[in-house]
C-alpha positions as CSV (number, residue, x, y, z in Angstrom):
1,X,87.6,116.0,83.2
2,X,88.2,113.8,86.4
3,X,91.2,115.8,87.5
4,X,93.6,116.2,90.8
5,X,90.8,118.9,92.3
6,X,87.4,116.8,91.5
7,X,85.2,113.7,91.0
8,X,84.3,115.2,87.1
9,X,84.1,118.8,85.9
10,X,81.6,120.7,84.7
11,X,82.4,120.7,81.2
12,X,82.8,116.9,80.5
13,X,79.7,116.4,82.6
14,X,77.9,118.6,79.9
15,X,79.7,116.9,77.3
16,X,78.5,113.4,79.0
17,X,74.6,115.5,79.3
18,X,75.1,116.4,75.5
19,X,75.5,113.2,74.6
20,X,72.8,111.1,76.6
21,X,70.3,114.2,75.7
22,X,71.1,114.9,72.1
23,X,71.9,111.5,71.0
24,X,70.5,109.5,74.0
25,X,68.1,106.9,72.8
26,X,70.5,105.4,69.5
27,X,73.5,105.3,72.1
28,X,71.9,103.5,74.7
29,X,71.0,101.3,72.0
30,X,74.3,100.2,71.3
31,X,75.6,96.6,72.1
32,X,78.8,95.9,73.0
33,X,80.6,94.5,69.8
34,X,80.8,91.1,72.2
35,X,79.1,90.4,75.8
36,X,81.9,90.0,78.0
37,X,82.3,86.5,79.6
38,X,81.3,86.5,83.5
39,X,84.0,86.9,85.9
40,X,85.4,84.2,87.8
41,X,83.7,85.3,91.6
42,X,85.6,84.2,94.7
43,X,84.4,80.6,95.9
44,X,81.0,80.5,97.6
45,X,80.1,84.2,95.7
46,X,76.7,84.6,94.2
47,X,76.9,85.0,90.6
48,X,73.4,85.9,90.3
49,X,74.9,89.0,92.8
50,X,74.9,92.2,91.5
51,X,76.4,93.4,94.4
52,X,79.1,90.6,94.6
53,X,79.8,91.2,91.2
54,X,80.3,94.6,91.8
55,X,82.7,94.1,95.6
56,X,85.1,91.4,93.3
57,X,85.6,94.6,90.9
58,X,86.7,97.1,93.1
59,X,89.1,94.4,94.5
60,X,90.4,93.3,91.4
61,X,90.7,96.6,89.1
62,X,94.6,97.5,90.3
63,X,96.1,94.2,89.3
64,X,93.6,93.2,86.5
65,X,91.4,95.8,85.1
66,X,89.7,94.1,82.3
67,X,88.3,91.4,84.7
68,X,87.1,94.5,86.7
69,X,85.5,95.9,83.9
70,X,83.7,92.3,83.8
71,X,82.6,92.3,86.7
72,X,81.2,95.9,86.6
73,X,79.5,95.3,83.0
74,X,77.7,92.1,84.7
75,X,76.7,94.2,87.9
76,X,75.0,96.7,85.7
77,X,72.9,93.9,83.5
78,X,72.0,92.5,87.1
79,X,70.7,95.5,88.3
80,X,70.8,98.2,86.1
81,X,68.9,100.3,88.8
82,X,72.2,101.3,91.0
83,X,74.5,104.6,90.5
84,X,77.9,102.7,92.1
85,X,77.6,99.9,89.1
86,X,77.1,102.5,85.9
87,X,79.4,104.4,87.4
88,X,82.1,101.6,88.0
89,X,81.6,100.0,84.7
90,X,82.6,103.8,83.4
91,X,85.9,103.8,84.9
92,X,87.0,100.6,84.4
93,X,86.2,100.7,80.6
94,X,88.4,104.1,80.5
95,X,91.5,102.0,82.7
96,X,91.3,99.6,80.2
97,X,92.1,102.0,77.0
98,X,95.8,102.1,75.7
99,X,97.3,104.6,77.3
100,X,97.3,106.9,74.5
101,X,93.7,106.9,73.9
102,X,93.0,107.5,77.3
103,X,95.3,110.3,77.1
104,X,93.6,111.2,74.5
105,X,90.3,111.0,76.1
106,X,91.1,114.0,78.8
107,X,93.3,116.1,77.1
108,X,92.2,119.6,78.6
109,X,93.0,120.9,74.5
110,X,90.3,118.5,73.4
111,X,87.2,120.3,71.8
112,X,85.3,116.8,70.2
113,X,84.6,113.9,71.6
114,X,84.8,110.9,69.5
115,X,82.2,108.8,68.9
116,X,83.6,105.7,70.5
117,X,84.2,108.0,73.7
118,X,81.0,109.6,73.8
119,X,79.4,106.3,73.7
120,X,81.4,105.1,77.1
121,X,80.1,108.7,78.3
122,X,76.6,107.6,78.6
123,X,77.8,105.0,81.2
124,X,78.5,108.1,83.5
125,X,75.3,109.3,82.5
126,X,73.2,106.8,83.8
127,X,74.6,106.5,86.7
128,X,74.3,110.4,87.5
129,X,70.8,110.3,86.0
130,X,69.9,108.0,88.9
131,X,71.7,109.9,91.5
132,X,73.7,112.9,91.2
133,X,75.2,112.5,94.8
134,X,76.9,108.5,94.0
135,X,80.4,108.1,95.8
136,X,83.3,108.2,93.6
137,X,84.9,105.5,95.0
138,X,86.8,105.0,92.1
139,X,88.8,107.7,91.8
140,X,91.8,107.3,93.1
141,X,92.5,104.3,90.7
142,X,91.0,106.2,87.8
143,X,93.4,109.2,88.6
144,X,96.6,107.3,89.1
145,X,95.7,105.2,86.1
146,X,95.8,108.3,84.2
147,X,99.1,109.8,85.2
148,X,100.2,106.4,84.5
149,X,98.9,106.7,80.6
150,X,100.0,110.4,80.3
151,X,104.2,109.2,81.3
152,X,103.8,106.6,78.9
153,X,102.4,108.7,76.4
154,X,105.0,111.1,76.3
155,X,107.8,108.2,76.8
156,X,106.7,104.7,75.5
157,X,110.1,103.3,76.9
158,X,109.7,104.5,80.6
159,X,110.3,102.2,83.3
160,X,107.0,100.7,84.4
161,X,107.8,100.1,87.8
162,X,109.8,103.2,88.6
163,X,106.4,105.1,87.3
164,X,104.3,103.3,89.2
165,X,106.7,104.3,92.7
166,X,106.9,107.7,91.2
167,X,102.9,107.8,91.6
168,X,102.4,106.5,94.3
169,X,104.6,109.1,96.0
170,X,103.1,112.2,94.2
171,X,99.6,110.8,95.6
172,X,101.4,110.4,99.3
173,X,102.5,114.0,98.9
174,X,99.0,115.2,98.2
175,X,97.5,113.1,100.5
176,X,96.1,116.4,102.2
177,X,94.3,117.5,99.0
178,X,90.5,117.2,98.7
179,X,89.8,114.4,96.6
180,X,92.5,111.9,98.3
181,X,90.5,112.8,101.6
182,X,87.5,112.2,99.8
183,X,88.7,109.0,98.5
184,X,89.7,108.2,101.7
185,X,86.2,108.8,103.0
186,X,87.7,111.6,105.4
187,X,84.8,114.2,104.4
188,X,85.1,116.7,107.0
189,X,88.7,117.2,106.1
190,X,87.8,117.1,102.5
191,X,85.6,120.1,103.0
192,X,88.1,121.4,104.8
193,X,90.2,121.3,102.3
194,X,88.1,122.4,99.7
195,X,87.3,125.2,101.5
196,X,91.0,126.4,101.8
197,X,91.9,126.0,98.0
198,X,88.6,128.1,97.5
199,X,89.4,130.6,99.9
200,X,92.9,131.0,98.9
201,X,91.9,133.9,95.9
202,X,93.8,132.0,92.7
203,X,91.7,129.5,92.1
204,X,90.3,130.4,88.6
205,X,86.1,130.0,87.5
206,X,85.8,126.6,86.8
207,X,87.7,125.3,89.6
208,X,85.9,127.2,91.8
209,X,82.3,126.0,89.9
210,X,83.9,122.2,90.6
211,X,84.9,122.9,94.1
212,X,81.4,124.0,95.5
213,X,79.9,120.9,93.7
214,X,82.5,118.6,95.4
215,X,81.3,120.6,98.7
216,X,77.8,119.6,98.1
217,X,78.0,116.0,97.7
218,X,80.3,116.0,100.5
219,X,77.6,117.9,102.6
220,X,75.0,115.4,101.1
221,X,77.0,112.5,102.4
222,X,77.2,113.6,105.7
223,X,73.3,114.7,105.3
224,X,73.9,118.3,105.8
225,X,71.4,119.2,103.1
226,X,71.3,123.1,104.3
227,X,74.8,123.2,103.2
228,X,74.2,120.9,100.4
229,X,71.7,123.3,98.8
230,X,73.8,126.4,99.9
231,X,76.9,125.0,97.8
232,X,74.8,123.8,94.9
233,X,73.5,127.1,94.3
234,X,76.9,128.6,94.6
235,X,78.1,126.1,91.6
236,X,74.9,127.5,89.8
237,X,75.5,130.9,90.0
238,X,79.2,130.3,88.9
239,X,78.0,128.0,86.1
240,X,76.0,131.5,84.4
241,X,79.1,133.9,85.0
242,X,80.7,131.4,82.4
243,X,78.0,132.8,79.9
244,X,77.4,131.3,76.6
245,X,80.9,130.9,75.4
246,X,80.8,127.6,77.5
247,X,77.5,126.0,76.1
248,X,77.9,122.9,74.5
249,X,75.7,122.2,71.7
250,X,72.1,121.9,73.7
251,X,73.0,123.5,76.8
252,X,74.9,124.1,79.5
253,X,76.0,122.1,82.9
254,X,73.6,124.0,84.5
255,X,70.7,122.1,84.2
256,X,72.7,118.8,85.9
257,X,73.7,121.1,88.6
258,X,69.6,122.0,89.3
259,X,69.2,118.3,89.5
260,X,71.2,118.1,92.3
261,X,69.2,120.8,93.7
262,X,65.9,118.9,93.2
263,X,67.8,115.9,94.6
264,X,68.7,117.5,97.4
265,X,65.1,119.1,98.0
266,X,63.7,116.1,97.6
267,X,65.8,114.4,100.3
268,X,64.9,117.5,102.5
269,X,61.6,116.9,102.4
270,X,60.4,119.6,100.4
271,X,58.7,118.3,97.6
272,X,57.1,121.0,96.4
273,X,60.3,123.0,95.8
274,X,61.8,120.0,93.9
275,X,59.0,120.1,92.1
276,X,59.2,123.8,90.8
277,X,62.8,122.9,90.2
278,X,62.8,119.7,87.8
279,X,59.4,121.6,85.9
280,X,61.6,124.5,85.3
281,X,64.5,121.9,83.9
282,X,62.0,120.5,81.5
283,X,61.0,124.1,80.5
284,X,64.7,124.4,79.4
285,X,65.7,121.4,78.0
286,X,62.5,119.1,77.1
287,X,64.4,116.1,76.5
288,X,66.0,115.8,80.0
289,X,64.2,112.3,80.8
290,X,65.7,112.0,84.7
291,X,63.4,115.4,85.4
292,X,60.2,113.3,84.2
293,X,61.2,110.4,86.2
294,X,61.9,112.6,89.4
295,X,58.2,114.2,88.8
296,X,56.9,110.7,88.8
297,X,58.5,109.5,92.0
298,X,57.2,112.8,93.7
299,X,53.7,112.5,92.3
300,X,53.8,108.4,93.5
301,X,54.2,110.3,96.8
302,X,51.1,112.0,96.8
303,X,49.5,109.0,95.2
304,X,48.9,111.2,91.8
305,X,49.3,108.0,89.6
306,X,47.7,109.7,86.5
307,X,50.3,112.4,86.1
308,X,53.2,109.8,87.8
309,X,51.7,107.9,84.8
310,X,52.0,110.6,82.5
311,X,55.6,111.5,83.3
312,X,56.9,107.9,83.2
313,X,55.2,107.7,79.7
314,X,57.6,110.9,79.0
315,X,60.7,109.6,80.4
316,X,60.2,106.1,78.2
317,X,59.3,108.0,75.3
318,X,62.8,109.9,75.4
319,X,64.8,106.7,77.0
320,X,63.1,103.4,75.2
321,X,66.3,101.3,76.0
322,X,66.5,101.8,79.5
323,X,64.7,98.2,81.2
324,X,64.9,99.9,84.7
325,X,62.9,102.7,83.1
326,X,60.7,100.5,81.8
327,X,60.6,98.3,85.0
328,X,59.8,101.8,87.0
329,X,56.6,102.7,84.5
330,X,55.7,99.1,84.4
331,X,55.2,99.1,88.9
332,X,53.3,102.8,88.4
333,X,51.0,101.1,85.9
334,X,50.3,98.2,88.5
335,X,49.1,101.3,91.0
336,X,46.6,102.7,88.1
337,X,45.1,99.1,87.8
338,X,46.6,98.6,84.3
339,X,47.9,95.2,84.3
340,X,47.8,95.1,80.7
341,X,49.4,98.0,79.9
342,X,52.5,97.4,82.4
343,X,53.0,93.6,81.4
344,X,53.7,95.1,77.8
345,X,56.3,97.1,79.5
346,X,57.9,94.3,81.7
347,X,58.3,92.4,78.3
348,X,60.3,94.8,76.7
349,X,62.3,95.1,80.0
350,X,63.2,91.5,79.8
351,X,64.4,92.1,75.6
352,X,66.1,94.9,76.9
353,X,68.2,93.2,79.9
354,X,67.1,89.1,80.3
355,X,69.5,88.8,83.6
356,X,67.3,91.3,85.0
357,X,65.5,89.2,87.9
358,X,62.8,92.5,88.9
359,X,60.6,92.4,85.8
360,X,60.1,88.2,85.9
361,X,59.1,88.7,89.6
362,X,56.7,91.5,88.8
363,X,55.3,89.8,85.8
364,X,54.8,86.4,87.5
365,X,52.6,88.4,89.9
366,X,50.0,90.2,87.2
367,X,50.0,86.7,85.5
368,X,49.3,85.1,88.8
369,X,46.5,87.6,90.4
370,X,44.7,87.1,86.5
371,X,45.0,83.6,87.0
372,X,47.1,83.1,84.3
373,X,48.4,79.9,85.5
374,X,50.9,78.8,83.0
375,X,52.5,82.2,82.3
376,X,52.9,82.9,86.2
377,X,54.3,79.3,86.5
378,X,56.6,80.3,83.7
379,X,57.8,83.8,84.9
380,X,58.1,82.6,89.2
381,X,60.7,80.1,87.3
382,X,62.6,82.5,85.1
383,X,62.9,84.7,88.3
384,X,64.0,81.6,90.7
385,X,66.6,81.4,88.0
386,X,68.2,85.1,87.6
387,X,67.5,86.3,91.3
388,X,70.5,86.5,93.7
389,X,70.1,83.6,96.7
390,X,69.3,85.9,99.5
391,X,66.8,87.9,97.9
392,X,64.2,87.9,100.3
393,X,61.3,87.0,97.9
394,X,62.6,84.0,96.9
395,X,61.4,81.5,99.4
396,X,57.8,82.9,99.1
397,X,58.4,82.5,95.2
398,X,59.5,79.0,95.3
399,X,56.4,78.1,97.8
400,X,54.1,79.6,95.7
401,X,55.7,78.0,92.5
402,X,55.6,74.9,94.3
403,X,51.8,75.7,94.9
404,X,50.6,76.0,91.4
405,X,53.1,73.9,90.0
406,X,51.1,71.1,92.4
407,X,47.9,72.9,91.3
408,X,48.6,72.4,87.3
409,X,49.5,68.6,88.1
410,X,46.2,67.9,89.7
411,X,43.9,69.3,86.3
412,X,42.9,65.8,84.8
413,X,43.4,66.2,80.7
414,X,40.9,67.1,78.8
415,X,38.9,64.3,76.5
C-alpha cells in the first residue's frame, strides 16, 4: 500500500507481481470497456507527443483527474516503452474511483484483491518491470487523494472544502517526513529522514523492509549505486525474516527486490553479477518475463544475439501482449540477420498498439533494404503519421519517402 512512509509496500507490490506473474498474459489482454477520447493538449502541443501527453497530466490531475487519466492512458499507447507513463496512468485511474472503492482498494484489513483492482495492478507492473528505480512523482496527489476518499468514506456529508484545508495542513505538518521530501525532490533530506525513522528502534518489520527500499531508489537517483546495492540487500534480508507466512500465492516480494539489485548492477557496470542475479530469479520463479528481458539486453552487450535471441523468445512467450516486448525482440532479430522473423513480430506490435510510431519506422526499413518498394512506401507513411514532430528521424523519413515515392512514379505500366 502507497502509504504516509513509502512510494508502495512490499506486500501490494507482491500482490501487483502475483498478478502480472500468475495471471499476466489474459490481463494484459484486456481492453478497456471503451478507449478514452484524447485529451484536449494546450495550443501548439504535439498530440502525436507521448511526452506532452504525459506533462498536460501531471498539470491537470488536481482540478480534473479523469482528463489526467486521458492523457496518461494516451501517453502509454504512444510509447508504451517508458516507466513515468505506466506508472502515471496507475494513479490516475485509482484518483478517479469513488471514494469508497478506493478506500476499499488500500484497506491495510484487505486480504483479496478484486478482479477489477488487480487488473489496474498490472499498470504498476509494467511500469516497475521496465524500471524498478521510476520517480514517484505522483505521490503526493495519490496520497492526499486518499485521505480525501477515506473522510468521505467514513462521513459522506463532510464538508468538501474544509477536508480539503484540513489536508493540506496535515501534509504542511509533515512536510519533514520522507516521502513529502521525496516528493519534493529534496533526496538528501529524504534519506535523512528515512534514516532517523529507521534508527529510532519502533519502527516495526515491514516498515523497516519499505524504508531501506525507499533508501535505495533514493541512492539510485543521486547515482550512489554502492549505497543503492547496500540498502537493497538490507530490504532483502528483511524480506526473508518475514518467512513464509507473508508469501502470496507464487512467491514473495523478494524476487522484485533482486531485480532492483540486478538493475542496480547493471547500472554499475557489473554485468556479470546482474547476470548471476536475474538467472537465479528465473530459477525461482520461471515465469518472471522482465529477468529474460534484462538477460537479453546484457547479452546484446556482448553481442551474444543467439541467447539475446533466445531470451527475448522467453520473455514474448510469457508476455504476448506486450508491443514494446515485441518491438524489443523484433530490433534483436534485425542484429541476427532475420528480417523475416522480426517483421512478423513488428506486425503483431502494430495489432497490439497501432499509435505506436517505433514498429512502422522499423518495419519501413526491412521492407526498404529488401526492396520492397510498396510496403516500405506504405510503412515510412503510417510512421510520418503516428510519430511526434520533433522526432529526429522524421526529416530523413520524409526525404526518403519522397525518394521512392518519385521512384514508383517513374516505373512505366506494364502492357
Amino acid at each position: 500500500m502507497i502509504s504516509g512512509s513509502s512510494r508502495m509496500s512490499s506486500a501490494w507490490k507482491t500482490a501487483v507481481m502475483v498478478l502480472a506473474i500468475a495471471l499476466g498474459p489474459s490481463l494484459h489482454a484486456q481492453k478497456e470497456a471503451e478507449v478514452p477520447a484524447r485529451p484536449h493538449l494546450d495550443p501548439g502541443s504535439d498530440s502525436n507527443s507521448a511526452k506532452a501527453n504525459y506533462l498536460y497530466g501531471l498539470r491537470v490531475i488536481s482540478d480534473d483527474p479523469r482528463e489526467s487519466y486521458r492523457a496518461f492512458y494516451w501517453a502509454t499507447r504512444i510509447d508504451p516503452a517508458s516507466a513515468d507513463f505506466w506508472y502515471a496512468r496507475w494513479v490516475a485511474r485509482q484518483i478517479i474511483l469513488s471514494s469508497r472503492d478506493f478506500t476499499v482498494a488500500y484497506d491495510i484489513r484487505l486480504t483479496k484483491r478484486s478482479a477489477a483492482q488487480l487488473a489496474v495492478d498490472s499498470l504498476l507492473f509494467r511500469a516497475y518491470a521496465l524500471d524498478p528505480f521510476f520517480y514517484h512523482s505522483l505521490l503526493r496527489p495519490f496520497n492526499q487523494r486518499l485521505v480525501l476518499a477515506r473522510i468521505s468514506d467514513r462521513d459522506p456529508t463532510h464538508n468538501t472544502a474544509a477536508a480539503n484545508s484540513d489536508v493540506s495542513v496535515r501534509l504542511e505538518r509533515k512536510s519533514y517526513e520522507g516521502w513529502i521530501l521525496y516528493a519534493d525532490q529534496r533526496f538528501d533530506d529524504a534519506l535523512k529522514a528515512y534514516a532517523n525513522e529507521l534508527h529510532n528502534g519502533r519502527a516495526p518489520l515491514l516498515t523497516r523492509l519499505d524504508i531501506h527500499e525507499m533508501r535505495a531508489e533514493l541512492f539510485a537517483h543521486v547515482n550512489n549505486l554502492d549505497s543503492a546495492r547496500a540498502e537493497v540487500q538490507e530490504a532483502i534480508a528483511e524480506s526473508r525474516l518475514r518467512g513464509s507466512r507473508d508469501r502470496v500465492l507464487v512467491f514473495d516480494s523478494t524476487t522484485m527486490l533482486e531485480r532492483e539489485l540486478g538493475a542496480v548492477d547493471e547500472r554499475a557496470g557489473r554485468g556479470d553479477d546482474a547476470r548471476a542475479i536475474y538467472a537465479h530469479i528465473l530459477e525461482e520463479n520461471a515465469m518472471f518475463f522482465p529477468a529474460h528481458v534484462r538477460l537479453a539486453g546484457l547479452a546484446m552487450r556482448r553481442a551474444d544475439t543467439l541467447t539475446a535471441v533466445s531470451e527475448m523468445l522467453s520473455a514474448v512467450q510469457i508476455e504476448p501482449n506486450d508491443p514494446a516486448l515485441r518491438y524489443g525482440y523484433a530490433a534483436i532479430l534485425v542484429d541476427a540477420r532475420r528480417d523475416a522473423d522480426a517483421a512478423e513480430q513488428l506486425r503483431k506490435a502494430i495489432a497490439l498498439d497501432p499509435y505506436y510510431s517505433a514498429p512502422y519506422l522499423l518495419m519501413a526499413s526491412i521492407a526498404d533494404v529488401e526492396d520492397y518498394k510498396e510496403e516500405a512506401v506504405a510503412q515510412y507513411q503510417s510512421f510520418t503519421a503516428h510519430a511526434e514532430g520533433t522526432d529526429p528521424d522524421l526529416p530523413r523519413v520524409k526525404g526518403r519517402l519522397a525518394k521512392l515515392s518519385s521512384s514508383q512514379n517513374a516505373i512505366p505500366p506494364r502492357d
